[in-house]
TIKEPA-935114 format. One record per residue (C-alpha): x, y, z; residue in one letter. Coordinates in pm, whole numbers, plus 50000, padded with zeros to 5 digits. Layout:
// TIKEPA-935114
<site><xx>X</xx><yy>Y</yy><zz>Z</zz><resn>A</resn></site>
...
//
This chain:
// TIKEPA-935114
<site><xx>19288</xx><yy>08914</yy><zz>89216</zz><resn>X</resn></site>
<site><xx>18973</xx><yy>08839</yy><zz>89066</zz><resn>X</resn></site>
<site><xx>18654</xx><yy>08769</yy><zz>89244</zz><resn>X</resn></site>
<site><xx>18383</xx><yy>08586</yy><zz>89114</zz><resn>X</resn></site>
<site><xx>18159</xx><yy>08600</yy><zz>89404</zz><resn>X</resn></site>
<site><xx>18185</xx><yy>09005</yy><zz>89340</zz><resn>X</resn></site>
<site><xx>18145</xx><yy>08964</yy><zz>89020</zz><resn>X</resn></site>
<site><xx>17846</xx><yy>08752</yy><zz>89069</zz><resn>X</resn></site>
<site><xx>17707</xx><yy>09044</yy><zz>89299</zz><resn>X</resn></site>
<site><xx>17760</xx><yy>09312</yy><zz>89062</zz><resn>X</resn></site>
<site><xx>17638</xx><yy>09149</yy><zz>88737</zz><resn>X</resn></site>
<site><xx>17221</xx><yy>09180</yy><zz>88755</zz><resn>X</resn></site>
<site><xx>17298</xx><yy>09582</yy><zz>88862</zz><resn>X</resn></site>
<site><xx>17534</xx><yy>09608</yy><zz>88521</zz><resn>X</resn></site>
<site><xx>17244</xx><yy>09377</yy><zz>88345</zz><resn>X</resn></site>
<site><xx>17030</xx><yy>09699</yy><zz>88458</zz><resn>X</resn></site>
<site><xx>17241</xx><yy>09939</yy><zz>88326</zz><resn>X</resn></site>
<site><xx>17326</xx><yy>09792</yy><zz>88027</zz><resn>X</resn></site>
<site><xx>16965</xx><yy>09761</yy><zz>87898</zz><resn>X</resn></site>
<site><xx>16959</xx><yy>10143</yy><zz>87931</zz><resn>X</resn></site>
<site><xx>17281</xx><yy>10168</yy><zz>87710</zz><resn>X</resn></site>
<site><xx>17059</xx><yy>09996</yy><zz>87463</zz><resn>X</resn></site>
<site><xx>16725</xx><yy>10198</yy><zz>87505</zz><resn>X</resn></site>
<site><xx>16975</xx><yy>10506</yy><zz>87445</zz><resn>X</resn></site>
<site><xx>17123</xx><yy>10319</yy><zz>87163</zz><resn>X</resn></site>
<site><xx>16828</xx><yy>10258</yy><zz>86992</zz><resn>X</resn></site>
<site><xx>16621</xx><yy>10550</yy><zz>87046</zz><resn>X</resn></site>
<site><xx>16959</xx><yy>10747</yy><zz>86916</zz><resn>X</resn></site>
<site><xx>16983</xx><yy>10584</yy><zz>86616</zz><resn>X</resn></site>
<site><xx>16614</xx><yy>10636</yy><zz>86519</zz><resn>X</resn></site>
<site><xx>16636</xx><yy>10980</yy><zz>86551</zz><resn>X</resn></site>
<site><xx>16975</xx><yy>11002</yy><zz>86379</zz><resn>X</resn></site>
<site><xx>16798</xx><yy>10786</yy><zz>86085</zz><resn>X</resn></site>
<site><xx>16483</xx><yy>10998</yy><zz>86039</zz><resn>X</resn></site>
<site><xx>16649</xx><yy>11312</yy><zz>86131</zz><resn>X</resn></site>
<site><xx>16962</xx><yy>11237</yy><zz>85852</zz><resn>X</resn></site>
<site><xx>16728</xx><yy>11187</yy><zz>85600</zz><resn>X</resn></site>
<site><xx>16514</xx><yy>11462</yy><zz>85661</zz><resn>X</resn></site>
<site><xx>16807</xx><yy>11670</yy><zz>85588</zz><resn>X</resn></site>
<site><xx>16952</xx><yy>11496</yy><zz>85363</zz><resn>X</resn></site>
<site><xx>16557</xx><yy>11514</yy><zz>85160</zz><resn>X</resn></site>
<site><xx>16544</xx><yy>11892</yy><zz>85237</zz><resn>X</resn></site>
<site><xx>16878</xx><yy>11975</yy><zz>85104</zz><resn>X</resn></site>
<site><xx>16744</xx><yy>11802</yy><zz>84690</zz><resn>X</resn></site>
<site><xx>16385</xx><yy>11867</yy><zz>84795</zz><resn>X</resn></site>
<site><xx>16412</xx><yy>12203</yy><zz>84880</zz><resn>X</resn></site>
<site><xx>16748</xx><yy>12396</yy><zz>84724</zz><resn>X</resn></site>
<site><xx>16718</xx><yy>12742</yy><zz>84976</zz><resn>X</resn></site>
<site><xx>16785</xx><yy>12492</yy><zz>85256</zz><resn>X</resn></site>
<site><xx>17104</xx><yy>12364</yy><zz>85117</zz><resn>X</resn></site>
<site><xx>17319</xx><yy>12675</yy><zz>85265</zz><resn>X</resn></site>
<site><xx>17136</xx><yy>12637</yy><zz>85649</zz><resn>X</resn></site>
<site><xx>17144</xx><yy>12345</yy><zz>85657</zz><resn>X</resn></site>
<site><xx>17522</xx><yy>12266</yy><zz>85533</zz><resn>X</resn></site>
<site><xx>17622</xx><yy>12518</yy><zz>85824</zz><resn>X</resn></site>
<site><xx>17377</xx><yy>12340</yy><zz>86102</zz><resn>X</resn></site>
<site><xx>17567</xx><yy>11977</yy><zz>85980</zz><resn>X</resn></site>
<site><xx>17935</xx><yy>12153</yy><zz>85987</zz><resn>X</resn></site>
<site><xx>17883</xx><yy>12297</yy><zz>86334</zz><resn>X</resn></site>
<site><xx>17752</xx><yy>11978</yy><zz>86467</zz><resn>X</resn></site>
<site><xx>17985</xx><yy>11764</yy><zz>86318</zz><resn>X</resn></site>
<site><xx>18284</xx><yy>12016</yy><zz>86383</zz><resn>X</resn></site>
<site><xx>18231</xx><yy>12024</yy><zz>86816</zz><resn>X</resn></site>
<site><xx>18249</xx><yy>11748</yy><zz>87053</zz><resn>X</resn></site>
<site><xx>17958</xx><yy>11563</yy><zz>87161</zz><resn>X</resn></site>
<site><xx>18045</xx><yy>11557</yy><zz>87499</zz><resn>X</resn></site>
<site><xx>18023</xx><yy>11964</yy><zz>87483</zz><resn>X</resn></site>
<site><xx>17679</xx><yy>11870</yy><zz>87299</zz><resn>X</resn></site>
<site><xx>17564</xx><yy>11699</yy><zz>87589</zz><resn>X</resn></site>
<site><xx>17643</xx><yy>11957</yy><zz>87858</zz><resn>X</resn></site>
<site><xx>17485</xx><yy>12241</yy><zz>87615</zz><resn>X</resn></site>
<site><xx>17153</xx><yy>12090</yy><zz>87651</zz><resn>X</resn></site>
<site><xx>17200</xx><yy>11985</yy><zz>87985</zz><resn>X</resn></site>
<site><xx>17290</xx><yy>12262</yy><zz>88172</zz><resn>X</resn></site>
<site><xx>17266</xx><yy>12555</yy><zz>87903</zz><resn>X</resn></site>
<site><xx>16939</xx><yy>12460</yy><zz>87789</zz><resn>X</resn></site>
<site><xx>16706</xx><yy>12571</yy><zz>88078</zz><resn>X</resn></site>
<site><xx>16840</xx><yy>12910</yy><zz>88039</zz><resn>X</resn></site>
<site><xx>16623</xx><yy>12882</yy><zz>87674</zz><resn>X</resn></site>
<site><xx>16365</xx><yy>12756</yy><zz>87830</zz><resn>X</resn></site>
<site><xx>16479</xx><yy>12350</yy><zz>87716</zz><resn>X</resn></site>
<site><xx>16468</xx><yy>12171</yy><zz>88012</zz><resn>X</resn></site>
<site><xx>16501</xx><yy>11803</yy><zz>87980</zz><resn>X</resn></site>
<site><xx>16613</xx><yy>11520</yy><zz>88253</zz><resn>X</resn></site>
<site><xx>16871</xx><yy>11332</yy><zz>88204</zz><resn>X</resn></site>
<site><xx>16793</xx><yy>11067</yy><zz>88008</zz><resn>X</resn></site>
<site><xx>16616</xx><yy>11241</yy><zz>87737</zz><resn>X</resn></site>
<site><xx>16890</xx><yy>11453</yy><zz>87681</zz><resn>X</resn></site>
<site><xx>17123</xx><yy>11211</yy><zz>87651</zz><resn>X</resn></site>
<site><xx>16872</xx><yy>10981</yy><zz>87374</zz><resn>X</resn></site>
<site><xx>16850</xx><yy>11407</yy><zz>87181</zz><resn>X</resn></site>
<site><xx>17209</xx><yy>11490</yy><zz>87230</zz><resn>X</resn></site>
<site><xx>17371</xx><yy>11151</yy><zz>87060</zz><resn>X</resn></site>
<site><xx>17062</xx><yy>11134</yy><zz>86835</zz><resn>X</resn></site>
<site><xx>17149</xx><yy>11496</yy><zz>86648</zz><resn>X</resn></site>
<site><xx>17481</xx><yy>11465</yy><zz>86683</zz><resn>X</resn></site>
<site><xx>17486</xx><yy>11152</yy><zz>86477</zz><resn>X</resn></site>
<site><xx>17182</xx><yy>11299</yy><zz>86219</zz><resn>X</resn></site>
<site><xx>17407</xx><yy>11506</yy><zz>86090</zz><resn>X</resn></site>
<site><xx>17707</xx><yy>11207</yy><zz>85989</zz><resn>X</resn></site>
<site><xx>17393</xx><yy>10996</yy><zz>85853</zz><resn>X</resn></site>
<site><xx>17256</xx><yy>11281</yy><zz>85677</zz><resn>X</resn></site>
<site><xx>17601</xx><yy>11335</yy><zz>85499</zz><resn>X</resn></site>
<site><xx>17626</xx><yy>10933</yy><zz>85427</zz><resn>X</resn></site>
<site><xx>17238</xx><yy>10954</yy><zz>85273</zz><resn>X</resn></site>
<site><xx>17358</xx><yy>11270</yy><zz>85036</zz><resn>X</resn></site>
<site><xx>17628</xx><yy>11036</yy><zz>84948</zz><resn>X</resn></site>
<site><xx>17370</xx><yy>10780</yy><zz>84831</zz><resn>X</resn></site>
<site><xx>17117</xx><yy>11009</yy><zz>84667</zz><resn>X</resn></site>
<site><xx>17443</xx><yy>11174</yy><zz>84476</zz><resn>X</resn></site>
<site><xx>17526</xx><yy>10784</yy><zz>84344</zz><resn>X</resn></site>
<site><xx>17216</xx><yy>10721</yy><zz>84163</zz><resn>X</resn></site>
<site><xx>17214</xx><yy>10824</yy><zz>83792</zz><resn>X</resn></site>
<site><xx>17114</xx><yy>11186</yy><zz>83647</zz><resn>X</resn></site>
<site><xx>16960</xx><yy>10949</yy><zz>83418</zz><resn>X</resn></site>
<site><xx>16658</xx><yy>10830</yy><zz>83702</zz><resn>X</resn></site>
<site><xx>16571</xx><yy>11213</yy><zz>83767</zz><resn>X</resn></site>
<site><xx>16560</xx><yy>11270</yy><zz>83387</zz><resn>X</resn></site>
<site><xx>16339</xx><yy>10983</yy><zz>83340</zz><resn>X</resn></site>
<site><xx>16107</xx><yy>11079</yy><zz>83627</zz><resn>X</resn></site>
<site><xx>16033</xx><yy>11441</yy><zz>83459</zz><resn>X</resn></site>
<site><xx>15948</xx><yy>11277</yy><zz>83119</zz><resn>X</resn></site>
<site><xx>15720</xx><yy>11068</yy><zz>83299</zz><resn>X</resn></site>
<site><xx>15587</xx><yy>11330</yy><zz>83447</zz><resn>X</resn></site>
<site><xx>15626</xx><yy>11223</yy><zz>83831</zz><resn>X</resn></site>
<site><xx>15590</xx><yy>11480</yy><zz>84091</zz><resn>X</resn></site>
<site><xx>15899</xx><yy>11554</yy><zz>84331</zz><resn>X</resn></site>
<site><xx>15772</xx><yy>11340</yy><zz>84618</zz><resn>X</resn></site>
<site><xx>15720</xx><yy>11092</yy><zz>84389</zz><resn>X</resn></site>
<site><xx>16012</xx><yy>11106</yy><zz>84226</zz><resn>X</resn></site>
<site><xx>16189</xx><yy>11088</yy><zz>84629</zz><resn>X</resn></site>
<site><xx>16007</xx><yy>10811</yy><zz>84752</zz><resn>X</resn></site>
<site><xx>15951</xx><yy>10553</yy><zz>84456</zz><resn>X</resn></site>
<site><xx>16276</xx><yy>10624</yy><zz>84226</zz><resn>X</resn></site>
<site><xx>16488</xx><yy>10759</yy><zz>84371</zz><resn>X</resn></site>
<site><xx>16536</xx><yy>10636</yy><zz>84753</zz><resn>X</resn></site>
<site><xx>16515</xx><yy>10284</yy><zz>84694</zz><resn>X</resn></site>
<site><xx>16813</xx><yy>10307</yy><zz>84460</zz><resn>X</resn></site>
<site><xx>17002</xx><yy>10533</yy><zz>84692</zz><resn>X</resn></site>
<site><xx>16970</xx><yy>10340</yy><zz>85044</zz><resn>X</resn></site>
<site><xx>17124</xx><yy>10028</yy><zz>84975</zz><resn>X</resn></site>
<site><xx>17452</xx><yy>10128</yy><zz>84888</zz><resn>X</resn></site>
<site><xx>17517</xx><yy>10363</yy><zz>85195</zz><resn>X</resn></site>
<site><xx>17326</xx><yy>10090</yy><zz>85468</zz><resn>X</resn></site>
<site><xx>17724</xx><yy>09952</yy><zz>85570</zz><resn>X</resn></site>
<site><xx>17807</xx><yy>10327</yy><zz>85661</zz><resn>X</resn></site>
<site><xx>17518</xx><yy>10367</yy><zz>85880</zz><resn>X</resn></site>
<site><xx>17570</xx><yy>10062</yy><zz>86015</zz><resn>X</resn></site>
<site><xx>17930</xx><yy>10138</yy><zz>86119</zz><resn>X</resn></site>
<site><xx>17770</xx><yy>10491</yy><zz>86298</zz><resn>X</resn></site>
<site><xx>17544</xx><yy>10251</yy><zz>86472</zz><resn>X</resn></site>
<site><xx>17813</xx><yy>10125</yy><zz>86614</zz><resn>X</resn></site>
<site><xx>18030</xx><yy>10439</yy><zz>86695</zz><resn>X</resn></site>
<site><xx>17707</xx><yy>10565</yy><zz>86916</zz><resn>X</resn></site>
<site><xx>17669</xx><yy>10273</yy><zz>87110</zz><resn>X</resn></site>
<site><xx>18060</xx><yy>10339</yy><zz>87200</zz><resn>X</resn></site>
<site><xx>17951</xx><yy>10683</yy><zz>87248</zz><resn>X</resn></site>
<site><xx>17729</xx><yy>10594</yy><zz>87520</zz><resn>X</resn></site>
<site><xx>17956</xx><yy>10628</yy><zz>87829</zz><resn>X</resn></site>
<site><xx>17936</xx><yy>11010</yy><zz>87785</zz><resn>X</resn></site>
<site><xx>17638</xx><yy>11044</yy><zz>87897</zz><resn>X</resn></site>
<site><xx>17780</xx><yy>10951</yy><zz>88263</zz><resn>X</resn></site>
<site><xx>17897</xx><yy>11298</yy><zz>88280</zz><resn>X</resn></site>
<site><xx>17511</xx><yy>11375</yy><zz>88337</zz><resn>X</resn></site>
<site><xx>17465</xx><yy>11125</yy><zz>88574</zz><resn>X</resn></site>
<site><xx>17270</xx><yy>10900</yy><zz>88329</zz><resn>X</resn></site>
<site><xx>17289</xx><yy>10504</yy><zz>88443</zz><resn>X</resn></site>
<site><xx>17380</xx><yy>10355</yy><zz>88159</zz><resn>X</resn></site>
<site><xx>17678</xx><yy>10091</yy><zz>88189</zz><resn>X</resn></site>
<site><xx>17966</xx><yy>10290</yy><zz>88255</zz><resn>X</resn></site>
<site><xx>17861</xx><yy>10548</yy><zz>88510</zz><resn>X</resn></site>
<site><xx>17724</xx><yy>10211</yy><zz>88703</zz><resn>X</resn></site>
<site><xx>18046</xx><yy>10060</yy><zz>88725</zz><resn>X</resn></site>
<site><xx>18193</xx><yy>10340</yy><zz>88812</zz><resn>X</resn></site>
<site><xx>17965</xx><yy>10406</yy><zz>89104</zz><resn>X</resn></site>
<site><xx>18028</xx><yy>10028</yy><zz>89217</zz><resn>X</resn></site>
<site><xx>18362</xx><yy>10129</yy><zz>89158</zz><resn>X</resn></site>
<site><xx>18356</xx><yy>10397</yy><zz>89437</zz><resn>X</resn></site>
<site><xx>18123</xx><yy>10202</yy><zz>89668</zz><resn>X</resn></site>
<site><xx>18348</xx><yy>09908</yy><zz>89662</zz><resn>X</resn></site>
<site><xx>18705</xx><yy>10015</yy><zz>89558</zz><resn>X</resn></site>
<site><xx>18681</xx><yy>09710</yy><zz>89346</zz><resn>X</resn></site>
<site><xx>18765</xx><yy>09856</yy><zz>88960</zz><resn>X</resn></site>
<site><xx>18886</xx><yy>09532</yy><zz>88798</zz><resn>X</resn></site>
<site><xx>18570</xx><yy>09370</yy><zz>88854</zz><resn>X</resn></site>
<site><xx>18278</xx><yy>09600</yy><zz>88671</zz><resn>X</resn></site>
<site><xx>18496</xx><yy>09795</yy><zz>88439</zz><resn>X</resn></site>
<site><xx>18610</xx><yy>09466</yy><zz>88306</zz><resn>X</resn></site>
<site><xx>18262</xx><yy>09327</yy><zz>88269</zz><resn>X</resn></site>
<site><xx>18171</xx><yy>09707</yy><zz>88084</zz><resn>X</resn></site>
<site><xx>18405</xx><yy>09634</yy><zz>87808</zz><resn>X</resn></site>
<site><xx>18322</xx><yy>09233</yy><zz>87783</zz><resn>X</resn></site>
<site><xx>17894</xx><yy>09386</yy><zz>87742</zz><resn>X</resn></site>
<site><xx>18028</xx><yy>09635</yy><zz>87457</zz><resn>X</resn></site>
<site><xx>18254</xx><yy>09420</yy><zz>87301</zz><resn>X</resn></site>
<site><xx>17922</xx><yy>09158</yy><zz>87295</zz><resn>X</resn></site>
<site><xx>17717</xx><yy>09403</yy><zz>87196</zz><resn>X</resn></site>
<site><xx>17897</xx><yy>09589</yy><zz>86939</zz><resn>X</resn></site>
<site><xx>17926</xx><yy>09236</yy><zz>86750</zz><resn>X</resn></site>
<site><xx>17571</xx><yy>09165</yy><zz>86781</zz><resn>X</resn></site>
<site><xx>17518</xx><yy>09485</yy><zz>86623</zz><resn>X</resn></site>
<site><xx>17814</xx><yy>09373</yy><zz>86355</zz><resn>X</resn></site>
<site><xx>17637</xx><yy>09064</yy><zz>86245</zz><resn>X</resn></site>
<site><xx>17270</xx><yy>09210</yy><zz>86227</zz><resn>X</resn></site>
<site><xx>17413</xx><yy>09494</yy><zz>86014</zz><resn>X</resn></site>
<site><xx>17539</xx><yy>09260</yy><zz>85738</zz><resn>X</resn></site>
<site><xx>17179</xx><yy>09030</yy><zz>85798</zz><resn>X</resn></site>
<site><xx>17019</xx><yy>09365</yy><zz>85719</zz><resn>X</resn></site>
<site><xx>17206</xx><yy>09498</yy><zz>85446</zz><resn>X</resn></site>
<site><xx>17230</xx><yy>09146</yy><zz>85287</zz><resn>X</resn></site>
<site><xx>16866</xx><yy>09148</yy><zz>85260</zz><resn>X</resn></site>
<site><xx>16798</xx><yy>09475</yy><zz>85155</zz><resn>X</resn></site>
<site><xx>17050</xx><yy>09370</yy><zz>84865</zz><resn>X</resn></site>
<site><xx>16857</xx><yy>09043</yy><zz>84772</zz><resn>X</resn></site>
<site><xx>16533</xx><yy>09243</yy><zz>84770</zz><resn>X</resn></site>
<site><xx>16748</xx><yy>09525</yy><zz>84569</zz><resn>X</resn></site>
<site><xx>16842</xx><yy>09276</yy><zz>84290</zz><resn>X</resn></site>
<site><xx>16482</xx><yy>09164</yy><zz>84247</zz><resn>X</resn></site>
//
């Protein structure tokens, strides 16, 4: 049976923990942004990186992020890299998902025309130049749904980070969970917040890429 006067109880704690799920969402996807497109800018910028950094994006890509997250966690004071939990988690999903946005940016720097980069040398613009004026603005519109849509797949991912005792939404409800044997209740109320979420993030991806493409056809 459901209660509402549990549910009522519960909610400001999983209000709590679910503006932590979005500080780890956000801060993630920053560093998965910046991070992608420094590799992404390294691999044209720079063509010796192209073989390091191919196998650094493969290996990420190719193990679990949950394995990720325990590496740094529990493997990483042994190098000296000791972080609490939190940060961890925020580094952990951010590099994991750098490396998928990195691939989606080469995507977008291999769709624009030989033609720009052949321009930019007769005109006699430098590299960087070249990068930030001609080139990027041309390649980031077409590949903003595909980021989008990772934006998405790490908020999902967020629940993993319970396994380091993080308080995001999940390992909340799963302590009330325990305290209460009462399941329906909070785990319920977890999916109804991501399910909210997840389409809040839905609509102000297509806000954002719709104006990036009015600006783009100016």
């Amino acid at each position: 049976m459901w209660d509402w006067a549990f549910t009522l109880e519960i909610l400001p704690a999983l209000a709590r923990a679910a503006v932590i799920t979005v500080e780890v969402t956000i801060l993630g996807f920053l560093i998965a942004l910046t991070l992608g497109l420094a590799l992404a800018v390294c691999r044209i910028a720079l063509p010796w990186t192209r073989l390091p950094i191919s196998l650094l994006v493969e290996l990420i890509r190719s193990t679990p992020l949950l394995i990720q997250i325990f590496f740094l966690y529990f493997v990483g004071p042994s190098f000296g890299l000791t972080l609490d939990a939190m940060t961890t988690g925020v580094l952990a999903v951010g590099v994991h998902y750098a490396t998928y946005c990195s691939e989606v940016y080469r995507a977008g720097f291999e769709s624009v025309p030989r033609g720009q980069w052949e321009a930019s040398v007769a005109l006699n613009l430098g590299r960087a130049t070249t990068l930030r004026d001609v080139i990027i603005p041309q390649a980031i519109p077409p590949v903003v749904p595909a980021l989008g849509n990772y934006l998405v797949a790490l908020f999902k991912e967020t629940p993993l980070l319970s396994a380091i005792a993080v308080l995001e939404l999940m390992q909340t409800a799963k302590i009330i969970g325990s305290q209460t044997f009462r399941y329906t209740e909070p785990i319920t109320l977890v999916g109804l917040f991501f399910l909210a979420m997840s389409l809040v993030s839905a609509w102000a991806i297509r806000r954002v890429e719709a104006g990036i493409n009015r600006r783009y056809r100016r």
